[in-house]
Every structure is written in C-alpha cells, then in structure tokens.
C-alpha positions as a Markdown table, in Angstrom:
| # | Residue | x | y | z |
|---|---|---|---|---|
| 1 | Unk | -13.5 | -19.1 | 7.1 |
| 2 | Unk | -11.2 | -16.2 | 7.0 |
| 3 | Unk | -11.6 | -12.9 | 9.1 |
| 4 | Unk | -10.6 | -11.0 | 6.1 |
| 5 | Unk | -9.4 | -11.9 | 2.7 |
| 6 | Unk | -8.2 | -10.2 | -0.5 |
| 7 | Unk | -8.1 | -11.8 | -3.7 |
| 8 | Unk | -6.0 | -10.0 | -7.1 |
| 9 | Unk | -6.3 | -6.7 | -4.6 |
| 10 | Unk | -4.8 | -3.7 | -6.4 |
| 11 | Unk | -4.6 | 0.1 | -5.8 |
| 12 | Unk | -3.7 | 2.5 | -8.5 |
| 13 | Unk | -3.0 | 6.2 | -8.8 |
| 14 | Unk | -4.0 | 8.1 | -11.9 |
| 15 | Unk | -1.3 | 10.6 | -13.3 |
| 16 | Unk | -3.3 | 13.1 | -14.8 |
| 17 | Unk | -1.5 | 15.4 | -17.3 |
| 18 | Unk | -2.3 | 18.0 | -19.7 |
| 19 | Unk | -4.9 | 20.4 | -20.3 |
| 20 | Unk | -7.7 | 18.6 | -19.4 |
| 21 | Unk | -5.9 | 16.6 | -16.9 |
| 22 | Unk | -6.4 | 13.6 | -18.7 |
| 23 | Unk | -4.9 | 10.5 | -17.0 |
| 24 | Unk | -1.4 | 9.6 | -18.8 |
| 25 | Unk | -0.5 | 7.0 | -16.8 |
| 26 | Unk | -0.5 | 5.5 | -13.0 |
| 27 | Unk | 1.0 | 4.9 | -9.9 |
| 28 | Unk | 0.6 | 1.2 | -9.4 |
| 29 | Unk | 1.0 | 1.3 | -5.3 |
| 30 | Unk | -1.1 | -2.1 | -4.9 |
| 31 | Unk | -1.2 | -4.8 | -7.6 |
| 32 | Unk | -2.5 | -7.8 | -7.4 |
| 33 | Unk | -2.2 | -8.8 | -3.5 |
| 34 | Unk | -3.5 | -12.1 | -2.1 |
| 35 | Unk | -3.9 | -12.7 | 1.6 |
| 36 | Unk | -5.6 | -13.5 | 4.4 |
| 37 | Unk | -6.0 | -13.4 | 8.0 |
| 38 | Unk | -7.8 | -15.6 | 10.6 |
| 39 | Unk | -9.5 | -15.0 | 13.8 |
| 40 | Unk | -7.1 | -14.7 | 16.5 |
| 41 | Unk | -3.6 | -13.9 | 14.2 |
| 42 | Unk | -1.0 | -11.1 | 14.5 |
| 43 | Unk | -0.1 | -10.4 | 10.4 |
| 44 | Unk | 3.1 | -8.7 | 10.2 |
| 45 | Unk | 3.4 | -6.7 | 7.3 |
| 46 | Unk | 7.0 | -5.7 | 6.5 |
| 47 | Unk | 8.8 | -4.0 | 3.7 |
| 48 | Unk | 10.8 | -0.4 | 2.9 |
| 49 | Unk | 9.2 | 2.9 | 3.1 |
| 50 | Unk | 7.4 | 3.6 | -0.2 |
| 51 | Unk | 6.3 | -0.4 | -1.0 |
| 52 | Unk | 2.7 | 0.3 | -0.4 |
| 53 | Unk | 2.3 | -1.1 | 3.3 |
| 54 | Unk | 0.0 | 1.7 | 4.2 |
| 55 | Unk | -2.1 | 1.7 | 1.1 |
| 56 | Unk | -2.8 | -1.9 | 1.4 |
| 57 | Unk | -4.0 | -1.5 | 4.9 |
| 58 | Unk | -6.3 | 1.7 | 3.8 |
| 59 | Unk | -7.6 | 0.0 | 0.9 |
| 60 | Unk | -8.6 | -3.3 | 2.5 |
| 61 | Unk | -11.0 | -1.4 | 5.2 |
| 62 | Unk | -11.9 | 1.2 | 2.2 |
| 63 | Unk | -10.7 | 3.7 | 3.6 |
| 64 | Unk | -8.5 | 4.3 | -0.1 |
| 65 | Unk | -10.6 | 2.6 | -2.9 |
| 66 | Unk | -9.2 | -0.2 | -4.4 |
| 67 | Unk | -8.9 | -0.1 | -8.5 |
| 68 | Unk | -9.7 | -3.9 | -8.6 |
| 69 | Unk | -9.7 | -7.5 | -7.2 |
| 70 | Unk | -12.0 | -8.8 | -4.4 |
| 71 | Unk | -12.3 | -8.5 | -1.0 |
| 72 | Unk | -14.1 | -10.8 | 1.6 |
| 73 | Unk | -14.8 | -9.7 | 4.9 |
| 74 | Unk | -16.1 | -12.6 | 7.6 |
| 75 | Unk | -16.8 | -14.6 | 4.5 |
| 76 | Unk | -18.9 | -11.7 | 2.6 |
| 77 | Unk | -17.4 | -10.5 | -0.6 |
| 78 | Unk | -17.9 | -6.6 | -0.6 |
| 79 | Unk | -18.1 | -4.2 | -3.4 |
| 80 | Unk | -15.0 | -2.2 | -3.9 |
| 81 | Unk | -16.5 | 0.6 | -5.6 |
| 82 | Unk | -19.6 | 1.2 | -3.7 |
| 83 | Unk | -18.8 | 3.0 | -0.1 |
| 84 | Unk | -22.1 | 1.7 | 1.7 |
| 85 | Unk | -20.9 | -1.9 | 1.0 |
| 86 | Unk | -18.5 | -1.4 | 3.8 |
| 87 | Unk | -20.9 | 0.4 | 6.5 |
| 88 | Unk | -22.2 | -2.7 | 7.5 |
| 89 | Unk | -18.7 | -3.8 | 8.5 |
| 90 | Unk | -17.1 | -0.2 | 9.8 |
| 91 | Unk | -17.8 | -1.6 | 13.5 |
| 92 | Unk | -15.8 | -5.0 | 13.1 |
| 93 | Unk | -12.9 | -3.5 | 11.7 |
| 94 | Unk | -10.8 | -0.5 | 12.9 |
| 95 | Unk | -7.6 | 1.0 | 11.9 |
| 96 | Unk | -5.2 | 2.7 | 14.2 |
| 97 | Unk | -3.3 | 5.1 | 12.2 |
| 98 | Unk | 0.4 | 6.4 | 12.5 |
| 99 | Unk | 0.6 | 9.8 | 13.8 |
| 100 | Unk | -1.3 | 10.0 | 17.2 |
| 101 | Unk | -1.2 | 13.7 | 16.7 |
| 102 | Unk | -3.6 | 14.8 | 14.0 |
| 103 | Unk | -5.9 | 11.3 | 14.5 |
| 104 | Unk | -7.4 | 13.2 | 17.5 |
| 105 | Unk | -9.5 | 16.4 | 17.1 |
| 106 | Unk | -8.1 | 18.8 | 19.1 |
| 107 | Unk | -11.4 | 20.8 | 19.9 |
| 108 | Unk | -13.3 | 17.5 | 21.2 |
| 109 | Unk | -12.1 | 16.2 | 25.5 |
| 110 | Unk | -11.2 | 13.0 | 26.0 |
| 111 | Unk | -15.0 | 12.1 | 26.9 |
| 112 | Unk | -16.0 | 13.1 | 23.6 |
| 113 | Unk | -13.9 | 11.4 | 21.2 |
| 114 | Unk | -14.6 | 8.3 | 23.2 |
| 115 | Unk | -18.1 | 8.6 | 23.3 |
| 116 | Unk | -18.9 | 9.3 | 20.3 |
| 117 | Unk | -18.0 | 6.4 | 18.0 |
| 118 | Unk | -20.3 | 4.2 | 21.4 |
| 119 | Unk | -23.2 | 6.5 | 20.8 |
| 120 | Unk | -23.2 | 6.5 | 16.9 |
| 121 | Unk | -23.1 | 2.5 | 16.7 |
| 122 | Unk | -25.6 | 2.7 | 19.7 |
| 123 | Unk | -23.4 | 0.4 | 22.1 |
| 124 | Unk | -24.2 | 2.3 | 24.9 |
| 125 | Unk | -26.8 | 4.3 | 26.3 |
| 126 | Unk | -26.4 | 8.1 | 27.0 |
| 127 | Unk | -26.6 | 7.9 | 30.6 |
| 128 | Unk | -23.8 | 5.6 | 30.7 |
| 129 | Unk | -21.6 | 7.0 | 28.4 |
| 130 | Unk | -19.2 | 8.5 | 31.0 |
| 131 | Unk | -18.8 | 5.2 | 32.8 |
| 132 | Unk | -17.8 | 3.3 | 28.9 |
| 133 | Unk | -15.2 | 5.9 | 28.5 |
| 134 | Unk | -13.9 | 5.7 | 32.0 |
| 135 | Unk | -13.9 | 1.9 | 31.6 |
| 136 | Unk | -11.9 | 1.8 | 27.9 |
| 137 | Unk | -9.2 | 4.4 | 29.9 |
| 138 | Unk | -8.6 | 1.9 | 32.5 |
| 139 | Unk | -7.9 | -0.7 | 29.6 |
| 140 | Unk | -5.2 | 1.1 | 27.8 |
| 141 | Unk | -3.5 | 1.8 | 31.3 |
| 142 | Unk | -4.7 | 5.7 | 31.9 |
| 143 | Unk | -6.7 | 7.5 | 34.2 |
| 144 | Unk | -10.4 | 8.5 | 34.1 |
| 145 | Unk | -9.3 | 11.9 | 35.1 |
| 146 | Unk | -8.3 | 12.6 | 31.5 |
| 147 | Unk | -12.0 | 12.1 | 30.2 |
| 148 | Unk | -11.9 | 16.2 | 30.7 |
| 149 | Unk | -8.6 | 17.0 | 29.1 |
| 150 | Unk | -7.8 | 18.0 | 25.8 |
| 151 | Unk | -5.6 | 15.7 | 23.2 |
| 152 | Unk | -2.9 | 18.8 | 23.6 |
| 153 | Unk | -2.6 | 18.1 | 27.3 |
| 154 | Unk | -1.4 | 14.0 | 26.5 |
| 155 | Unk | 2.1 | 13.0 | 25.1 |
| 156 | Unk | 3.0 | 10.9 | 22.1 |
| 157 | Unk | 2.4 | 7.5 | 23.9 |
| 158 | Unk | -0.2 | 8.6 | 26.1 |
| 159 | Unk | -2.1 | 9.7 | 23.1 |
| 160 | Unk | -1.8 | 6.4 | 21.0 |
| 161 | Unk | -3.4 | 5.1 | 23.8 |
| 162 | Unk | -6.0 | 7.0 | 23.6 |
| 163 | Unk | -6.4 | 5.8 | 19.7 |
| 164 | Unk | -6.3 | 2.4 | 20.6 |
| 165 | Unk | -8.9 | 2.6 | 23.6 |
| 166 | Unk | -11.3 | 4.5 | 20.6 |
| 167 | Unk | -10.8 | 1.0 | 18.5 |
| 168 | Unk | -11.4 | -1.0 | 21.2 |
| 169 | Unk | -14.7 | 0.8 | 22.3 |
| 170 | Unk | -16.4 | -0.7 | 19.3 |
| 171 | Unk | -15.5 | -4.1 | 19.8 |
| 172 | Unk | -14.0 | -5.0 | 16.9 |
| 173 | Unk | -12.4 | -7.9 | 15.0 |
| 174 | Unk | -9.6 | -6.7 | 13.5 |
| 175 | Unk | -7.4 | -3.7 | 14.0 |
| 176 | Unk | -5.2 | -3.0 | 11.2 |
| 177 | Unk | -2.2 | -1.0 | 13.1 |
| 178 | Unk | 0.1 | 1.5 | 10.6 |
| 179 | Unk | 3.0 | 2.3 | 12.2 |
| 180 | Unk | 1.5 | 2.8 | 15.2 |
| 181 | Unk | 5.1 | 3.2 | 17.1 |
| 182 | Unk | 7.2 | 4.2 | 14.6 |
| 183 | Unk | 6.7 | 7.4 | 16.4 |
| 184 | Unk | 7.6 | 6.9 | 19.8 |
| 185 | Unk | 10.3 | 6.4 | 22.2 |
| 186 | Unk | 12.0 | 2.9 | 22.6 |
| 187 | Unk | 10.3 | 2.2 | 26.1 |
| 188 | Unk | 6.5 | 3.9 | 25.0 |
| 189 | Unk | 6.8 | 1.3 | 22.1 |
| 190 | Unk | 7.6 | -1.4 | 24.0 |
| 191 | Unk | 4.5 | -0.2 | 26.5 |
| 192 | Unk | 2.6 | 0.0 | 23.1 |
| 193 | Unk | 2.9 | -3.4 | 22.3 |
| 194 | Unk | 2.4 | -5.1 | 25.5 |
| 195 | Unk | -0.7 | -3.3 | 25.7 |
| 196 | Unk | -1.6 | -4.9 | 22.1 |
| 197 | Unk | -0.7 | -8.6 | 23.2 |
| 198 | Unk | -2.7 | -8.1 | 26.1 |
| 199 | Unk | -5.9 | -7.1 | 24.4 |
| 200 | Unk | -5.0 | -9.8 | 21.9 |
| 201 | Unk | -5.2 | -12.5 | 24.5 |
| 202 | Unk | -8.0 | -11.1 | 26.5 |
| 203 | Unk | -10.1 | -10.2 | 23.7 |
| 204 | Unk | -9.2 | -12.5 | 20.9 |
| 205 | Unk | -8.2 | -9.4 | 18.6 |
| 206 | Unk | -6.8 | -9.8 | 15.3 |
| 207 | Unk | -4.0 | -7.3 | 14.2 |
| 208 | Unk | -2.6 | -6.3 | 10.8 |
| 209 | Unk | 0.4 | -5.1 | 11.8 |
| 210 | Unk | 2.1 | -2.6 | 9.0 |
| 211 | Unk | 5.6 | -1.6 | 10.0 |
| 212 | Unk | 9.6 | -1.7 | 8.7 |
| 213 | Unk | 10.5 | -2.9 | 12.0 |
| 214 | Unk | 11.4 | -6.4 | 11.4 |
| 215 | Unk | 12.6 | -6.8 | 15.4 |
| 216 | Unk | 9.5 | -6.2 | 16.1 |
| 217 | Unk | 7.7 | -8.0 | 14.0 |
| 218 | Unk | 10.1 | -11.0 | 15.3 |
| 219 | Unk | 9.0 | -10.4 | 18.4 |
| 220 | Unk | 4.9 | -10.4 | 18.2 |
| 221 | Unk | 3.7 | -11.7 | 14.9 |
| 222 | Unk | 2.3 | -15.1 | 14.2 |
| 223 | Unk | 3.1 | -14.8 | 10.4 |
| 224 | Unk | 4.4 | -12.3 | 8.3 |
| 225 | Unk | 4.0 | -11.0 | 4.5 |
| 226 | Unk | 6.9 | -9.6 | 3.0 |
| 227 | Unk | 5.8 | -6.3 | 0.5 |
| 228 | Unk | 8.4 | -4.7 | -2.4 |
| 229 | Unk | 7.0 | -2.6 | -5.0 |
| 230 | Unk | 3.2 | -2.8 | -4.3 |
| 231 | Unk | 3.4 | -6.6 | -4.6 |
| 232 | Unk | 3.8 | -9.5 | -1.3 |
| 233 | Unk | 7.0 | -11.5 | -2.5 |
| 234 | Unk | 7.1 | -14.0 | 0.4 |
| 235 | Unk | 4.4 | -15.3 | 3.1 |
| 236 | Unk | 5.7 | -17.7 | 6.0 |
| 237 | Unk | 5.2 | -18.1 | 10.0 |
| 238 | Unk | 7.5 | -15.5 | 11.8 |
| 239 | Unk | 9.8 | -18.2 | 13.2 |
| 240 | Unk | 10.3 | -19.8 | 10.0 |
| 241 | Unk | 11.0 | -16.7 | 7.7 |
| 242 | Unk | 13.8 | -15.5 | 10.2 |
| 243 | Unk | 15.1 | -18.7 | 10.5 |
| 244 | Unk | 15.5 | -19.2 | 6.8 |
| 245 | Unk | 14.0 | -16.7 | 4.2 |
| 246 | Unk | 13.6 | -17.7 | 0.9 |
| 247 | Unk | 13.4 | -14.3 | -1.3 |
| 248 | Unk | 16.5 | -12.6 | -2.2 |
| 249 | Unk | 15.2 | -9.3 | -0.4 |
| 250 | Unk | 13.5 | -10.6 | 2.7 |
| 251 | Unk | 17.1 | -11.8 | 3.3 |
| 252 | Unk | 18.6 | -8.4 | 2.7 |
| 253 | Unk | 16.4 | -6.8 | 4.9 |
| 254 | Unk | 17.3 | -8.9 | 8.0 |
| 255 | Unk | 21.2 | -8.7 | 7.1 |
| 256 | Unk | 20.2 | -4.5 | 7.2 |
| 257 | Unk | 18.9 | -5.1 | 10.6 |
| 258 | Unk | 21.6 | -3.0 | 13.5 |
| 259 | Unk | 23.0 | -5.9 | 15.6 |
| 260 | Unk | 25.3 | -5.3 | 18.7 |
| 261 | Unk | 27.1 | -8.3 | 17.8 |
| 262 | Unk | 31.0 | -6.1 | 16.8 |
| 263 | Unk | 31.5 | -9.0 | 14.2 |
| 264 | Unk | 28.5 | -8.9 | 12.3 |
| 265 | Unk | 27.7 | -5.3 | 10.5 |
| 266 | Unk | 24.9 | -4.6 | 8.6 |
| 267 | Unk | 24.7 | -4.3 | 5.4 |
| 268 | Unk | 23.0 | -1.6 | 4.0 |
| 269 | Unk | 20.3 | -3.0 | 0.7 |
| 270 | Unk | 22.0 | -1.4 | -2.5 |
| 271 | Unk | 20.4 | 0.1 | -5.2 |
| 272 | Unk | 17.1 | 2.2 | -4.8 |
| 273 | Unk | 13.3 | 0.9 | -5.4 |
| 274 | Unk | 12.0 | 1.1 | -9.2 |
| 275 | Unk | 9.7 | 3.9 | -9.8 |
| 276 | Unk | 5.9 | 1.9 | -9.2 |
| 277 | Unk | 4.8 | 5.1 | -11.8 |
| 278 | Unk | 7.5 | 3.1 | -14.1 |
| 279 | Unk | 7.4 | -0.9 | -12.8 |
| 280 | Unk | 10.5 | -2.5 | -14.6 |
| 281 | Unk | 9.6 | -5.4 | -16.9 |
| 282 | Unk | 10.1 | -9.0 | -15.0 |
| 283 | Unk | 10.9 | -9.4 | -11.1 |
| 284 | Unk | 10.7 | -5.8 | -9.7 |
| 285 | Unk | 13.4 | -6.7 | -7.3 |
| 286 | Unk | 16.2 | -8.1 | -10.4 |
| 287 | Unk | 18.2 | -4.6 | -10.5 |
| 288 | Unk | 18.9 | -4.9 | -7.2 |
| 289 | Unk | 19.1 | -8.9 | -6.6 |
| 290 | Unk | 22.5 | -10.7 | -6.2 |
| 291 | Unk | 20.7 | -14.0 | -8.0 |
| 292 | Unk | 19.7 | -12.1 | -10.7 |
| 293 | Unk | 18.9 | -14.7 | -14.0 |
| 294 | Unk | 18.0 | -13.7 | -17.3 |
| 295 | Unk | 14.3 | -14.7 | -17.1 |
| 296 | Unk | 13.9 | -12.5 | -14.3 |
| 297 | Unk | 14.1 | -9.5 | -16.3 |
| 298 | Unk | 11.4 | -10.4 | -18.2 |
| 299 | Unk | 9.0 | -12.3 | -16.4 |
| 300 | Unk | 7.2 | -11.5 | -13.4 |
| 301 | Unk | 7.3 | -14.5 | -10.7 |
| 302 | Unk | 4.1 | -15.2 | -9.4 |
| 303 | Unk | 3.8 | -16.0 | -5.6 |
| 304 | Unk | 4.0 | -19.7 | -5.3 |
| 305 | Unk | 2.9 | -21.8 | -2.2 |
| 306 | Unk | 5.4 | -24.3 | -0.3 |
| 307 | Unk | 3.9 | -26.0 | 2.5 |
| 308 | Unk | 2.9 | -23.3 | 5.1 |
| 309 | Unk | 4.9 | -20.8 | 2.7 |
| 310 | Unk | 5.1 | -18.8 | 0.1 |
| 311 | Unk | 8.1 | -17.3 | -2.1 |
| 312 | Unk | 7.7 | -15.0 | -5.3 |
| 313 | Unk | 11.5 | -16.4 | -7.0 |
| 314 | Unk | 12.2 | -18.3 | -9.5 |
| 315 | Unk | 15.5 | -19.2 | -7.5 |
| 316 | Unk | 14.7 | -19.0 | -3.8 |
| 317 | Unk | 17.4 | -19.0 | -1.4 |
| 318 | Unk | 17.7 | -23.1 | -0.2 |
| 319 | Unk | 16.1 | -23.7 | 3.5 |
C-alpha cells in the first residue's frame, strides 16, 4: 500500500473575464498526474520554474484544491472538494514551504510556534511543552536558548530549521519539501539536506522533494518524476534516469546542468514553455523537441510504463 497516491490529479485556474467575471477560460497548472510514493522514499520532483511543481505539492495535501482526479492517502481515498476530508490526515502529512521568512509569524517566540501545532493535536501535555520544544531544537541542530527569540533574530538557514523541527513535532509521514533551499547559501543547503537524510534514516520519513536542482536531486532522491507543462513526462529511479533519460527534455535539462568540466558547456534549453492558459495541441514539449514527428503535434503521449520506468514519447531516446 502506498503512503500517498494520486490518480488523473489535476489543478485548474479559472480566467474570469467580463462584467460579471464569468470564467472564459483556465489555467491548466495540474492535469492529469499519476503517482505515488511509499513509506520510506525520497521523490524528487524536477522540472522548470512555472511547470506546476509547487501546485502539485499544495494540491496533494489540499492545501490548493484540486479540480479533479483521486487522491489516496495511507490507502483512504479522500474527497477533493470537501476540506474536512483531509483533517483527519493534517497530522501525517506536512509541507515545508519555500520561503523561511514569511512561513514563521513574526509576533509568536520560538516556544510558541513550536508548541502550538503539539498542543492543538494534543501530543503533549502543557506542562511539558517547553521540554518538546527544547527537544525538536536539539534535532534540527540549534539551541534551546532560542525557545525565547523571535523569528527576526534567526538567519535564512537557521530559520528553515526552525520550519522543519515544526514538521517534525507532529510526527508525520510525509513531508512534502518546496524549494526548501532554493533560498540559501551553498553550504546552509548542504547543512539542510544532511539534516533531511538524517531524520529520514532515523525516523523513516518520506519526502516529496519539489525543486529545479537536478544535482541535488542526484544526490538524495530514490526516484524522481520529471514535470513540463503541468503534466509528469518521465518516472525512473535517480540512478537510472541520469544514466540514461528517455524524454527528449529530461535530457535537455541535465545537458543545461553548469559542469566544471572546460570541454563540456552547457547548453542552454531553447525555446520558451507554451502558455498552460493556451496548451498546444499534441506533445506540449514538440515546439521545442529536437525529435519532433508529425504525430506529436497532434496527439498527446500518454505516460507509458517500462519496467521500473516510465516515458511520456512516442520516440524515446534509446537506453
């Protein structure tokens, strides 16, 4: 049984226009996503700013309501349009988001923002809420003599931290993380995502990882899903997709990747991502695609399993 697991998942914007501000059309920023996730498993999801990375990560904990398509959660299929389907689940799965800076409340200490998410779940009792807070700061590597600071007083990393300890208080299953170092300096990332792979292996954790930082994804991911234009075009284990990717633009993003090697340059992916208010008819990816055929521009290819993998082309590139 799956952790989590989305079935036809999609997430649409209306434009509203006119008027009466009638809807006229939509921004399709999710359509029609299949995946999954097991107990245990880093998920890398990878893809250019704008493909909808972030949206599927808010809309499979909720926290944007999907349009349609079915999510299952520990094996329980929830309702996607009714907000106290989720409540029994908000526990289990917690989202660290982006920007450490306006995640915290600013007028709440340290103490407080920890405690409170333990008191409302009713984790701990009052009287030892000061010694649950002190505990999750020693996890994420800082001192209980913060519990009396403000967010203001922390920096960047130091304040990530203090996001992650806030996840970790509730004991959850899954974390999904959104760009949780895009952020921050080369060596606070790095401290970042030990901290991650340590939880991970001392708490069994099981991280969605959203970010356009295929190094790291390299570097910490059990298997990653490749996202272009709201849709996942390739699935495989980490090692195998950067040993050998199969879809046209998984492959252009690793040759865009800055290398030190003086003989290998990147190469920068041409063209600019189709409007998702606009979708072009076919293979989102064919204006752009060096393998272009004639059926792509007019039929969509549908995500297709090979073994461990999957590949969204009618002419993947050869393993």
């Amino acid at each position: 049984m799956s952790l989590l697991a989305a079935r036809k998942l999609s997430t649409h914007f209306p434009i509203r226009g006119g008027v009466f501000k009638k809807a006229v059309g939509s921004v399709r920023a999710v359509h029609e996503v299949s995946l999954e996730i097991q107990t245990g498993e880093i998920v890398g999801l990878v893809g250019e700013s704008g493909c909808g990375k972030s949206t599927l990560g808010f809309s499979l904990l909720g926290l944007t309501p999907p349009t349609s398509g079915e999510i299952l959660l520990m094996g329980s299929s929830i309702d996607i349009h009714k907000s106290s389907s989720w409540k029994p689940f908000r526990r289990d799965f917690q989202i660290v988001f982006q920007d450490p800076y306006t995640s915290l409340n600013p007028r709440l200490t340290v103490f407080e923002l920890l405690a409170e998410p333990l008191a409302t779940h009713g984790l701990v009792k009052r009287s030892e809420l000061r010694e649950a807070a002190s505990d999750l700061l020693r996890r994420v590597g800082l001192s209980t003599d913060a519990l009396d600071r403000f967010p203001h007083a922390f920096s960047g990393g130091q304040r990530q931290r203090l996001c992650i300890a806030r996840a970790l208080g509730l004991k959850p299953k899954l974390i999904v993380c959104d760009e949780i170092v895009s952020a921050l300096d080369v060596s606070v990332q790095a401290q970042i995502v030990n901290l991650l792979l340590d939880l991970k292996r001392e708490h069994g954790l099981s991280l969605l990882f959203i970010t356009h930082d295929l190094s790291l994804v390299r570097s910490i991911a059990d298997r990653v899903l490749v996202m272009y234009l709201g849709s996942i075009v390739e699935t495989a284990a980490a090692a195998d997709l950067f040993r050998a990717p199969r879809h046209p633009y998984t492959k252009a993003l690793m040759d865009s990747i800055p290398t030190l090697d003086r003989n290998k340059r990147p190469k920068p992916l041409e063209g600019e991502i189709p409007s998702p208010a606009a979708p072009p008819p076919g293979c989102a990816f064919a204006r752009r695609c060096s393998r272009v055929m004639a059926r792509c521009r007019v039929e969509r290819p549908e995500l297709v399993a090979e073994g461990n993998r999957s590949v969204a082309c009618f002419d993947p590139l050869p393993l």
